[in-house]
N, C-alpha and C positions, 0 to 999 in steps of 0.2 A: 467767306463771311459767315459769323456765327448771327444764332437771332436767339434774343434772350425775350424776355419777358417785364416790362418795369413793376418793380415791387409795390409804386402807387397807383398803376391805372390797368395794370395789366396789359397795356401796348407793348407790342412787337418793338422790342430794342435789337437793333441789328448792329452788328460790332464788325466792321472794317478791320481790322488792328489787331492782332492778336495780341500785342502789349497793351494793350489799352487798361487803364487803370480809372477813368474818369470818362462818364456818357451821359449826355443831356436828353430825360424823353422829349423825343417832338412832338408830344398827343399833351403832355400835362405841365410839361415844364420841370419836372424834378430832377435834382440834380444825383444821380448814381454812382456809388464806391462797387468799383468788379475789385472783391476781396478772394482769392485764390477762386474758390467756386462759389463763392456767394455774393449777393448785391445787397448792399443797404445806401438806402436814398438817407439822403442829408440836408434833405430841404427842399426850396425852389429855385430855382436860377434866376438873376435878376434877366427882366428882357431889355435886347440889344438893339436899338435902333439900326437899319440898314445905312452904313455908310456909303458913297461911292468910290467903289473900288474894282479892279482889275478881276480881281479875286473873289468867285462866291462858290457858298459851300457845296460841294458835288458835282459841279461845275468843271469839266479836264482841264486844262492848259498842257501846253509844250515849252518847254525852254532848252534852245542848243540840243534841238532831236530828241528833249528825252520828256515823255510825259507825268503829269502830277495830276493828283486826285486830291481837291482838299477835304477834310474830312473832321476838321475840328478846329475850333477859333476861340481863341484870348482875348480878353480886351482889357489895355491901361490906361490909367490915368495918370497924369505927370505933370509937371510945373509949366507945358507950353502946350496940354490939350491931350490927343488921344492915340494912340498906336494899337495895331493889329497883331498880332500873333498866329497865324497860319499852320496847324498842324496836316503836311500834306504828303501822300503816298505816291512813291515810283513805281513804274508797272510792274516791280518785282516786290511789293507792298513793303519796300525801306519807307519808312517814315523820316521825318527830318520839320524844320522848322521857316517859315518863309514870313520876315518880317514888313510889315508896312507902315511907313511911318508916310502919310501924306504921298508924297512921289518917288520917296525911297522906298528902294525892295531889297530886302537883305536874305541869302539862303542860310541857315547854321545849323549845325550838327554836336553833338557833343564833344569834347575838347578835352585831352586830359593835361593839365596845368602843372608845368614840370617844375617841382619845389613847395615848397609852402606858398598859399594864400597872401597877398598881402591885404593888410589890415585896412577896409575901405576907409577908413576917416583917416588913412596917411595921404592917399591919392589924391590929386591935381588935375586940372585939366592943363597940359601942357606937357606932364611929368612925363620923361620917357621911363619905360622898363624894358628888359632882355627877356625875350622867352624864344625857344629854337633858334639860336643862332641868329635872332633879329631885333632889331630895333622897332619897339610899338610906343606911340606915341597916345595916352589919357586925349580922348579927344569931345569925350561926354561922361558926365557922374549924376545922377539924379536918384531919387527914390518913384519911385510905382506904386499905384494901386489895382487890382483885378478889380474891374466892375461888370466882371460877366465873363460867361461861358456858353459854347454851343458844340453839338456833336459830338465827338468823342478823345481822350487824350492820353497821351503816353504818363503822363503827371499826373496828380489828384493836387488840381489849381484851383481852389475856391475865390468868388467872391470875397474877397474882404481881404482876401491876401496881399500883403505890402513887401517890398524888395526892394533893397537900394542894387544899383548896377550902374556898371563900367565898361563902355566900349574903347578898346584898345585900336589903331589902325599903323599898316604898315602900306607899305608899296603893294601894288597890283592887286589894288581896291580890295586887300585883307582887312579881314577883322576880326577880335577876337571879344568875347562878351562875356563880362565875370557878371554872375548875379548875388546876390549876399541875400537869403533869405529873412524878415523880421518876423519869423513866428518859431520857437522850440527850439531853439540851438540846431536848428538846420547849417550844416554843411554848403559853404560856397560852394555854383558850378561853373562850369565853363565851356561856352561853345565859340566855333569858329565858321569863319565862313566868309564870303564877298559878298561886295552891292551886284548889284543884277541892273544890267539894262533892262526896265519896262520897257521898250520898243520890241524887244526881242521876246516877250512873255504874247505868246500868240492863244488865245482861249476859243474852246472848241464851242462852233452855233447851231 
């Protein structure tokens, strides 16, 4: 773990992550850019009401023997209320993304999307498409808002940031997550990954 210094209050910022590209002080609230060796803050963070969830930050859990550290959180706004974003580390500090929507827990990782992009305002909920030799089934299309951020993150995810996205699903509770960013001719991503039994998400007391 490195420990930086925040550029508005001069608190100890300590960085998990060695990708970390985006870190919330927890003494002032400002929102910081780790620019190759430099930080420049970009404001304040909006603050995030505590949800009830499985999940809090620093907090270990284990899932299927293997441990997680969460260590940095998202939060959207969308047409049916709020979802979480979980940026959280394996004891070998892989990072990876741990979604919560209500009682759904989703793990995803980055995805690399074999062919071109399709064009989100063709897609359906229903639509199928092929990608690796499967059949994925459009089973949600919405747009996002970020209304907050905490800890630290592989992305530089501002407040204010808007996304339309598309969750793809196949058999053996896969799933594949195109996002379309609405800011600068950002490039679609793509991650993959399964629902998670919460039964099995066991958090350390």
């Amino acid at each position: 773990m490195k420990t930086y210094n925040c550029p508005q209050c001069g608190s100890e910022l300590p960085i998990h992550f060695k990708h970390s590209k985006l870190s919330v002080c927890s003494h002032c609230g400002s929102t910081i850019l780790l620019e190759d060796k430099a930080l420049r803050s970009v404001g304040q963070a909006a603050a995030l009401a505590d949800l009830p969830s499985l999940i809090q930050m620093h907090i270990p859990f284990t899932y299927e023997s293997q441990h997680y550290t969460p260590v940095g959180l998202v939060r959207y706004r969308f047409q049916y209320g709020l979802w979480d974003e979980w940026w959280v580390l394996d004891s070998q500090h892989r990072g990876r993304w741990l979604s919560v929507d209500e009682g759904d827990y989703t793990f995803e990782k980055p995805y690399h999307w074999l062919g071109d992009f399709p064009d989100i305002r063709n897609l359906t909920v229903g639509m199928e498409l092929k990608q690796t030799q499967k059949i994925w089934q459009v089973t949600e299309k919405e747009l996002a808002l970020c209304i907050g951020t905490r800890g630290e993150l592989p992305e530089a995810i501002l407040t204010g940031d808007r996304m339309g996205y598309v969750h793809l699903s196949s058999e053996n509770q896969a799933i594949i997550t195109l996002e379309y960013p609405l800011k600068s001719q950002e490039a679609p991503l793509a991650y993959s990954g399964r629902w998670l039994d919460p039964f099995a998400i066991k958090v350390a007391v």
